[in-house]
C-alpha positions as CSV (number, residue, x, y, z in Angstrom):
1,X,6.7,-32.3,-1.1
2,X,6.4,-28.6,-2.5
3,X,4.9,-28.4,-5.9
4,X,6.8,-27.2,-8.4
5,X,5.1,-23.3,-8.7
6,X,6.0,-23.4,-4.8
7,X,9.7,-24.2,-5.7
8,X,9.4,-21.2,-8.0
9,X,8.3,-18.6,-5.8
10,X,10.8,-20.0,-2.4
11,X,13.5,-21.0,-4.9
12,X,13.8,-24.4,-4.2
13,X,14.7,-26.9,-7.2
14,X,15.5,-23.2,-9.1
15,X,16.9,-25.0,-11.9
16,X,13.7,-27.3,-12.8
17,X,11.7,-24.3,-11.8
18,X,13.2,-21.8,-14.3
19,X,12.3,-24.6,-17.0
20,X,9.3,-24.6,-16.6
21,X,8.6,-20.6,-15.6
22,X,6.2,-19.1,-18.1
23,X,7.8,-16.7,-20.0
24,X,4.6,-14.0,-20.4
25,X,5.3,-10.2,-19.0
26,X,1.9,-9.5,-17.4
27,X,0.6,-13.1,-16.6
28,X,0.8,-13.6,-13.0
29,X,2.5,-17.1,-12.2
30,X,0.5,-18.8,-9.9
31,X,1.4,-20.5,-6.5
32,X,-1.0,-22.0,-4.1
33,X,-0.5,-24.4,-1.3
34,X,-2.4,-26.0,1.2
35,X,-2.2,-23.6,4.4
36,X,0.9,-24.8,6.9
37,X,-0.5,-23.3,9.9
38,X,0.5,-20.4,11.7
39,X,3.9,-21.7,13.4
40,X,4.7,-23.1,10.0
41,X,4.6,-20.0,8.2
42,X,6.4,-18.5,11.4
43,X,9.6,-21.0,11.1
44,X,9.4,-20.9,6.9
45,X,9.4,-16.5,6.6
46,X,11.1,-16.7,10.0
47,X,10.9,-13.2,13.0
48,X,13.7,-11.8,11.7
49,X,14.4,-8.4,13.3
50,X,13.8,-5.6,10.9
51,X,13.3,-2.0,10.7
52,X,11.1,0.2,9.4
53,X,11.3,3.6,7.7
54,X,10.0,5.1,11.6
55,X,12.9,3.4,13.0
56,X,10.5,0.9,14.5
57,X,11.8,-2.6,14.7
58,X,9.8,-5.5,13.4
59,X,9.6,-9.3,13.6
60,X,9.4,-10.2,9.8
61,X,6.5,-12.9,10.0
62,X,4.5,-11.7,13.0
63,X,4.6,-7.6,13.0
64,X,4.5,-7.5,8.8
65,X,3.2,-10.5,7.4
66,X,0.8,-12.8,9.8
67,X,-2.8,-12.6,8.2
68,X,-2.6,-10.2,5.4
69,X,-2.7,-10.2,2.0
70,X,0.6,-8.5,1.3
71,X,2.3,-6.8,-2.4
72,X,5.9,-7.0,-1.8
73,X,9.1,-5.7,-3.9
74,X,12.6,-5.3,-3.7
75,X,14.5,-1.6,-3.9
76,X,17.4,0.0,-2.9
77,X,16.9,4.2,-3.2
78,X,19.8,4.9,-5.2
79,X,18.2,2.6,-7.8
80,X,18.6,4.9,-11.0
81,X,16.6,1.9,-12.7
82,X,13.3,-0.2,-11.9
83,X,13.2,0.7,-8.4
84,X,11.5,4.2,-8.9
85,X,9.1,2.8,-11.5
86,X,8.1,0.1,-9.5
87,X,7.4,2.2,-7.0
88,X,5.6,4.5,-8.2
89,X,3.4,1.7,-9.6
90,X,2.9,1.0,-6.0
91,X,1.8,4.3,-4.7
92,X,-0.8,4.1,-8.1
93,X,-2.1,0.7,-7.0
94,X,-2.2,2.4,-2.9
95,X,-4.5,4.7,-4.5
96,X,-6.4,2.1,-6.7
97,X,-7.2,-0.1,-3.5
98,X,-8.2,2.4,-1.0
99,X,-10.0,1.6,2.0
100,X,-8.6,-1.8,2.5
101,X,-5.0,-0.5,2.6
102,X,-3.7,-0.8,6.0
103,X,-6.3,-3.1,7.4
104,X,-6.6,-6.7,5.5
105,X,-3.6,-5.0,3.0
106,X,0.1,-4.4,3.3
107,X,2.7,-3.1,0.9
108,X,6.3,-4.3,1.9
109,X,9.1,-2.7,0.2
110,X,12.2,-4.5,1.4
111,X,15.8,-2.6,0.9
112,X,18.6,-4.9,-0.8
113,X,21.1,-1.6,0.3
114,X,21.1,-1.7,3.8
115,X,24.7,-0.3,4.4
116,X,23.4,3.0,2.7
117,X,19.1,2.6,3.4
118,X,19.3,3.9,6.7
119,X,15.6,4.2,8.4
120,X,15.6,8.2,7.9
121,X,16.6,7.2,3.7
122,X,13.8,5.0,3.7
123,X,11.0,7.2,5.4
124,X,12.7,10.2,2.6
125,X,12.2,7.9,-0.3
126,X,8.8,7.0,1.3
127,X,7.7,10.3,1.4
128,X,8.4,10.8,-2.3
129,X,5.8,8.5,-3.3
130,X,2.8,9.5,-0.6
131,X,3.4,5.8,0.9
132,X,0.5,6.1,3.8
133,X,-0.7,3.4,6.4
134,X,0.1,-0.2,6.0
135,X,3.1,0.1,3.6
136,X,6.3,-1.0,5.2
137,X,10.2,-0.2,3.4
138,X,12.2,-2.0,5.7
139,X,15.6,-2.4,6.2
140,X,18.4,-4.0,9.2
141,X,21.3,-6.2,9.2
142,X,22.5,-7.6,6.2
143,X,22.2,-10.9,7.7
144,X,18.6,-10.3,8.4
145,X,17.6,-9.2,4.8
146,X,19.9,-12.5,3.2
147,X,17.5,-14.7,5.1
148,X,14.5,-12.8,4.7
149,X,14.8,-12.5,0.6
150,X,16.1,-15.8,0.3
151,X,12.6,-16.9,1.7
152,X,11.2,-15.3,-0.5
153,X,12.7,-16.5,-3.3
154,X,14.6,-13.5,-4.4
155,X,18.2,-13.4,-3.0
156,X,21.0,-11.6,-4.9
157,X,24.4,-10.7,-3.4
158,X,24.6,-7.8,-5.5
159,X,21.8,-5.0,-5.3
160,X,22.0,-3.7,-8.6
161,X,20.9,-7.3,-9.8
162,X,17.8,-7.4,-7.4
163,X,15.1,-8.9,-8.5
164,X,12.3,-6.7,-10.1
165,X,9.2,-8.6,-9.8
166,X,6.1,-8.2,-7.4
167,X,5.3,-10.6,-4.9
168,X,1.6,-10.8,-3.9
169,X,0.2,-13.2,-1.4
170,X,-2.4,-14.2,1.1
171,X,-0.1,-15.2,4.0
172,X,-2.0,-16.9,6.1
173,X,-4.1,-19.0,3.0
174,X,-0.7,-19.8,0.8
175,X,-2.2,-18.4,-2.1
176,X,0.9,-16.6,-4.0
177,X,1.6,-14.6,-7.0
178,X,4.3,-13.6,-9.3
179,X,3.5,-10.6,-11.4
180,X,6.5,-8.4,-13.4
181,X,6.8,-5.0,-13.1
182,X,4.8,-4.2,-16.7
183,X,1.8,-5.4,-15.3
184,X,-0.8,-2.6,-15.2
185,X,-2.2,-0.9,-11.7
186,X,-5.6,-2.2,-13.1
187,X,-4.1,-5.7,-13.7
188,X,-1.6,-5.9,-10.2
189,X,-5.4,-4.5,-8.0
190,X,-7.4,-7.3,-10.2
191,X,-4.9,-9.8,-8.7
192,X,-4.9,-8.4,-4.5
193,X,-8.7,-8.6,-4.8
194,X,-8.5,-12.3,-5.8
195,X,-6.3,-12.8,-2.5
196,X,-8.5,-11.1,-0.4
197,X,-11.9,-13.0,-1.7
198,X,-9.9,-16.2,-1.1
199,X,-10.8,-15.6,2.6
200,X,-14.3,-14.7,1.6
201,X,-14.6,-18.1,0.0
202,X,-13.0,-20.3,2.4
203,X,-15.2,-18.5,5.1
């Protein structure tokens, strides 16, 4: 049975969850479980076709997440609010990690817009923030990104009312974390480098 930080982050039990949710504004909010397995995690994030700002299409599990250690966020680009502040955190944090962007590291900015976040919007709105190798914005079918942020724990029918928190995990270990958009470059970097040494550790 999932514990009750898994519920949080995958939205199952939400109610008992949200009880329980620690209310701090830089404290990440733990989740861990014991790895699934590979077709596991394949069946629970599911290969749902999406596209990236290239115009390439992806299978959600297998082309973006499988093995990484991945920061993930929610945006639309006519976001007049949070969306350009978070991601301009993001290109910060890019910066911050380095050499280990595009190879054991992912950023995945997923669209909650797709009727106006076509491909050529996205790769425009990456381009603003210098987003280089390894960071994915990602739209598709609306049915596709339902399933996908549901998942994830962050479905909203309305985009304006995404959610603005940062998801960071290590996929393939079940080691997640919840951190909101006031936590620091320095704070959001101390937490990827504690997903990435959980590999190190388990090696």
């Amino acid at each position: 049975m999932p514990s009750l930080l898994c519920c949080l982050l995958f939205g199952v039990n939400r109610s008992a969850a949200a009880a329980a949710a620690p209310q701090a504004t830089t404290t990440p909010v733990s989740v861990t479980a014991a790895p699934a397995g590979d077709e596991a995690a394949r069946s629970w994030f599911t290969e749902s076709i999406l596209i990236d700002q290239r115009g390439r299409e992806l299978k959600f599990y297998s082309d973006v997440l499988k093995d990484q250690v991945v920061v993930v966020n929610f945006i639309f680009t006519r976001c007049p609010g949070t969306c350009p502040v978070q991601t301009a955190k993001m290109s910060e944090l890019y910066k911050e990690l380095g050499g280990e962007m595009g190879r054991t590291v992912r950023f995945v900015s997923i669209s909650v817009d797709p009727d106006n976040d076509t491909p050529a919007k996205l790769l425009e709105f990456a381009d603003r923030y210098e987003a280089g190798d390894g960071w994915f914005f990602l739209t598709g079918e609306q049915k596709s990104l339902d399933q996908v942020t549901r998942r994830l724990g962050a479905y909203n029918s309305l985009a304006e009312a995404h959610s603005p928190l940062f998801l960071l995990g290590n996929v393939s270990r079940e080691h997640w974390v919840k951190m909101r958009p006031s936590a620091s470059v320095a704070t959001l970097a101390g937490e990827v480098r504690k997903l990435l040494a959980v590999d190190k550790e388990d090696g």
